[in-house]
Structure formats: C-alpha cells, structure tokens
FIPA-504760 format. One record per residue (C-alpha): residue in one letter; x negated, y, z negated. Coordinates in steps of 0.2 Angstrom, whole numbers, plus 5000, padded with zeros to 4 digits. Each point is the difference from the previous one (the first is absolute). Layout:
<recs>
AXYZ/...
</recs>
This chain:
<recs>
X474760283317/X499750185007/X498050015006/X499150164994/X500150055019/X501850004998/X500250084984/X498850165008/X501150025015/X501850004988/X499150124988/X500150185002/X498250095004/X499450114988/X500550155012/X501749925002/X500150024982/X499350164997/X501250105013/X501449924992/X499550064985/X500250175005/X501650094997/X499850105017/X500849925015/X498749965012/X500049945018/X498849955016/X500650045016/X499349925015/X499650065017/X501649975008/X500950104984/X500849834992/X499549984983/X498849884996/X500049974982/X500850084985/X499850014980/X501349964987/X500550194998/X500350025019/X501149884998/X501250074989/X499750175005/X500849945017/X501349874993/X499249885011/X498949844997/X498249995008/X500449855012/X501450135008/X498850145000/X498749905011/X501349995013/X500550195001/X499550155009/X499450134988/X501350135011/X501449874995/X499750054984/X499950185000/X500950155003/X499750055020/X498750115003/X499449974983/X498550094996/X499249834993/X499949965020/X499050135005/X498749984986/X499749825005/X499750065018/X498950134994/X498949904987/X499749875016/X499450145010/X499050094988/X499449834990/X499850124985/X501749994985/X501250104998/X501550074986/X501350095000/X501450054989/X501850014997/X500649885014/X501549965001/X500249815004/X501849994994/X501449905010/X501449934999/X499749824993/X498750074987/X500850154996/X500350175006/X498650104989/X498449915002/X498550124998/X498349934998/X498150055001/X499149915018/X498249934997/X499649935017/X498149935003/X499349905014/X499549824996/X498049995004/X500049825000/X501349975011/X500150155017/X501950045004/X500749964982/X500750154989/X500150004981/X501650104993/X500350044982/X501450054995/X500350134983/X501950034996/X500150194997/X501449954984/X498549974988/X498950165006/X501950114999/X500349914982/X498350114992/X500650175009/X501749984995/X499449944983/X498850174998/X501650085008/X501149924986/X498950074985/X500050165005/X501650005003/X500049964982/X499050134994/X501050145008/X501549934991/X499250014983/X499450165000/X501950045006/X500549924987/X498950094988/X500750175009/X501749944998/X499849964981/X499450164996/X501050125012/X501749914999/X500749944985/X499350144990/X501150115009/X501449875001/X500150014983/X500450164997/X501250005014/X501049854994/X499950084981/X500850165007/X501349915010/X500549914985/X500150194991/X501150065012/X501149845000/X500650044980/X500950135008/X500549975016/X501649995007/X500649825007/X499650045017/X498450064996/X499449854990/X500149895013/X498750105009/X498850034984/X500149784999/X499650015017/X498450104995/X499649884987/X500449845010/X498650075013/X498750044989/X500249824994/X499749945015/X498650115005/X499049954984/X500549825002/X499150025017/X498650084992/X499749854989/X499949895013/X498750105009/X499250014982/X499749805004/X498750085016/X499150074985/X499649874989/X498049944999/X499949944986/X499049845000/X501049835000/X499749854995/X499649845012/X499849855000/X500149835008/X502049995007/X500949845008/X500750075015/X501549885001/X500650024982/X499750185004/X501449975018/X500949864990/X500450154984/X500650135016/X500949875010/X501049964983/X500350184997/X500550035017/X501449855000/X500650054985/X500350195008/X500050085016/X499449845009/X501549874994/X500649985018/X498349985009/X499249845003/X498149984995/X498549905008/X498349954993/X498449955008/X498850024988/X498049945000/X500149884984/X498150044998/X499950175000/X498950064986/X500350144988/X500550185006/X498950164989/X501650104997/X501150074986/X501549905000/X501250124996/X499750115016/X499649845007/X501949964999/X500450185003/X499350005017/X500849845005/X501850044992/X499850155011/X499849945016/X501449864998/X501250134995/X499550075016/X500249845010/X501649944991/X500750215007/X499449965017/X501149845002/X501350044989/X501149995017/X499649835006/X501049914987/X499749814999/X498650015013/X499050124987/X498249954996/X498550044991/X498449925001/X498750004988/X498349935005/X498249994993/X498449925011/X498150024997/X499350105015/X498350024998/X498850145009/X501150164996/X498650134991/X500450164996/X498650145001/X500350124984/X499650184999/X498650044991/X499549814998/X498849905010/X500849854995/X501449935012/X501549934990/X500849805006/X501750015000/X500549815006/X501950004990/X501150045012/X501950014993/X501450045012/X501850044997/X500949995017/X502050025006/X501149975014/X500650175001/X500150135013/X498350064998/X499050164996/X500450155015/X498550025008/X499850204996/X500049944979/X498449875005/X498750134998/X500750074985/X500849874992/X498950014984/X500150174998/X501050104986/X502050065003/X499849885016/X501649905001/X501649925010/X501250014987/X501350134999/X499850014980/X498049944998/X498850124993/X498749925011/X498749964987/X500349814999/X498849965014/X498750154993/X500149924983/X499549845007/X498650065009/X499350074986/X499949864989/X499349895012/X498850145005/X499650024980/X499649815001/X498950005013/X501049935014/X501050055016/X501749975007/X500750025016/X501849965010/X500449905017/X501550055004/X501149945016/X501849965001/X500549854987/X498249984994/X499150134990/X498749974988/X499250094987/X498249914997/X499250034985/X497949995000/X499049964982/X498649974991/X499849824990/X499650004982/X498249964996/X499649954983/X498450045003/X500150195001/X501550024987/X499649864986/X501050124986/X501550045014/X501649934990/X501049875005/X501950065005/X501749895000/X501050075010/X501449885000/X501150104988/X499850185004/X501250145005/X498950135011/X501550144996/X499950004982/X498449904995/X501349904990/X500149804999/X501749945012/X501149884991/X500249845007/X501750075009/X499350135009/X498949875007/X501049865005/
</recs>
C-alpha cells in the first residue's frame, strides 16, 4: 500500500498544477542556460517532452543569436524582468514562422534561475487581422451599395438599347449588339453577388451540430466537385453546440472545401481533405464598442495537401477580388469572412507546401443568454436555393 508520504511525492504540487494549467509556454532556465523545468504548454510549443527538455541547452533550441539569449543574460545582470515583442524563435524542427511575445523575470527564491514565458504572436495577429477583416467588409458593402445604385441602372438602359438596335441590325452587327447584352449580364450578375456584401438583415441563430453541419457539405461535396478526393475526419465527439445560423453555417464551409478540393485537383488519388473540430479553450475576442471579451473555444479546420497559398496572397487573402484562379471573381474567401465575422468569430489560413489550413474560431451556444434562439436541422438543406435535396443529391 502506498504511504501518505509516498502519494505526496507522486502527486503534483499545487504550483506544478497551476503552470500547467496555463495555456502559455513557460520555462526556468538555470544558471548554466540548460533548462530546469518546464509546463505542459512548453512542451508542445517545442515538440519536445519535459524529461528531454531538462537535458538541453536553451541555445540548442533556439535560433543562434536569438534575442531570447540576450534577455536572459540581461535579466541576471539587472535582477529586474524584462519583455519584449515580436521575436522570432522559429526553426527548422518547430517550424519556419515562430513569432512570440518574451516575458522573462528573475526567480527571487532561487539566484541564477530565469523564468521565461512564452506568448505566440498567432492569437495577438488573429484580433488585428480579425478588425482588419470587418473593415474590409465594410468597404465592400458600401461598394456594393455604390455599385447597386450607379451600375445596373445604367446597364439597363444600355442593354435595352442594344437590344433596339439589334431588330434591325445586319447579321454581322448582331453579333456585336449580343455581345453588348451578354456583358451587361455579366456585369449585373457580378453586381448581385456584391449585393450579398450588403445584406444586414438580422438572421436567425440558434444552437448548430457542427458535424451534421460538415457531414451535410462533405456529402454535397462527394456528390460534386469533390468525387475524386479523399476525406478525413477527426472530430471532438463532445463538442457542445455552435450559436450560428445554419444556413451560412454551411455556406462558409461549402466554401472553403470548394476551395480545397480546387487546390488539389492535380494530385489525383493522393488528394485529401481534412475536416477537424477540437475544443481549445482561452481564445477571447475583445469587441469594439464592448467591454465584454467574447470565448471563442470551437475551433473547426478544413486542411489540404495542396501546393499551398503564395506567400504575397497571405496578407490579403480575405479581402475582396483577391484570388489564384484564372476565372474566380475573388469573393469566395471575402464571403466567408463576412459570415464568420457576422457571427462573432475569426478565421485565419496556415499555408506551407502540402499542408494549408483554414482554421475557423467560434462562439459556443449558451442557453442561458438565448433561451427563445430556435433550434435548426441542418441535415437536409441546400445553401444555393434554401430548398430541401432529395435523397439523390445526397448520397
């Protein structure tokens, strides 16, 4: 039988447990650099377990000449902490873009040993890009507003005079007045899918199943314009209930695997789409105007193995008539942004050769705070048309 003794020295400290609580990596350094102990987040944010860690160098780990070095050295000297920001610990074995936020601070109890926290920049980038997102949504509705108004008006006339002419035009001449006609169609086609920008009207949310929500576009996407492409699912079982509209819901999601299912179109049998949901807790969103900080822990992710998103597209990615496709309008990805935007959450892309991902941030259904919210199906929707499928469109 295990003494009490025992069972004090097996279990974690308080302490122990606190810092691995915390979604930050954090480290202590000793005086000769190696690294003395580590929380569960450091661990993952280097790939490496704790028992490995205590045997390395902190240089072995970072870049050379890393910044990080030179803060420990001045923190020791100073015995007063330290931060700095945007530091690039990237490498190899943990990736190429590693930005973070340093928080190094002498440990009083114990002379010579350095505490370091660790804040990846992704979450601090996801809010600016996220403002940067809804403005960029803003500028397209009041294009689209202008585009309304000062456009097909116009078009209309135009195309009601080419079709004058065309009564008694020659042959030759004919073609050219349905050439006239044919492009004000597609202008004004254009126009109503900038009208989309426009749209606040309020819609309804409610409580949404996420995977009959990826299950419904998986099945549309088989039956279509991904039949050739092979499908994984790693889906959180016990994921609670996302506050959506489940229409747009799908929308969004239909949207970017169109987009995956384009992007490795040329990999034949090695194609692959993965669909994922996890639970990652500690991602709050400051809103403007609010006090109130807004939890997004649903994380959903549509990933491919295709050649990736060029570098120069990253910064834009989300923003209107942005695209890689010869024939794309490049208002796919602005679209999508604007729905999850409307709902309250973020989405951002990872993109490297064979692996890019499109990871979508929300809020959880509370009950609490929308008892009259309705309850949505949306097992048997079509998101083009708003019309029920029949059963063989959906096999």
């Amino acid at each position: 039988m295990t003494s009490a003794a025992e069972h004090r020295k097996t279990r974690p400290s308080d302490a122990d447990a606190i810092l691995n609580a915390l979604p930050n990596p954090v480290i202590l350094i000793g005086p000769d650099g190696k690294i003395v102990d580590a929380n569960n987040a450091a661990e993952a944010f280097f790939e490496i377990s704790t028992q490995f860690l205590q045997r390395q160098q902190l240089k072995e780990l970072v870049p050379f000449g890393s910044p990080l070095l030179a803060l420990i050295d001045q923190v020791r000297t100073s015995n007063a902490p330290v931060n700095e920001y945007k530091v690039d610990l990237g490498t190899p074995r943990m990736g190429a873009d590693r930005q973070v936020d340093l928080h190094v601070a002498p440990l009083t109890e114990r002379p010579g040993h350095i505490v370091v926290m660790l804040q990846e920049r992704t979450i601090a980038d996801k809010m600016d890009r996220q403002l940067t997102h809804r403005s960029a949504a803003r500028s397209v509705i009041a294009l689209a507003a202008m585009l309304a108004h000062e456009i097909k008006n116009p078009l209309s006339g135009i195309r009601g005079a080419a079709q004058l002419l065309e009564q008694q035009a020659s042959s030759e001449d004919r073609m050219l007045t349905r050439l006239i006609c044919d492009e004000a169609d597609r202008i004004v086609t254009l126009v109503d899918r900038m009208e989309v920008f426009g749209d606040d009207r309020p819609v309804a949310r409610g409580p949404v199943n996420i995977h009959s929500v990826l299950d419904h576009v998986k099945r549309l996407a088989q039956s279509g314009f991904a039949r050739n492409v092979r499908f994984v699912e790693d889906y959180d079982p016990s994921l609670p209930p996302v506050l959506a509209n489940q229409d747009q819901l799908i929308q969004v999601f239909l949207n970017l695997v169109k987009n995956a299912a384009e992007a490795v179109v040329d990999l034949g049998s090695d194609a692959e789409i993965q669909l994922t949901t996890a639970f990652r807790p500690g991602v709050r969103l400051s809103v403007p105007g609010k006090k109130s900080r807004v939890s997004l822990p649903l994380e959903f992710c549509v990933k491919d193995n295709g050649p990736g998103v060029p570098e120069d597209l990253m910064p834009n990615l989300f923003d209107p008539f942005v695209t890689t496709k010869q024939t794309g309008s490049g208002l796919g990805l602005a679209l999508v942004a604007k729905i999850v935007g409307d709902h309250g959450g973020i989405i951002e892309c990872e993109s490297q050769p064979r692996k890019t991902t499109f990871r979508v941030l929300m809020p959880i259904f509370n009950s609490a705070k929308h008892p009259d919210a309705p309850h949505t199906d949306p097992s048997h929707r079509d998101v083009v048309s708003g019309t029920p499928l029949h059963a063989s469109q959906e096999r």
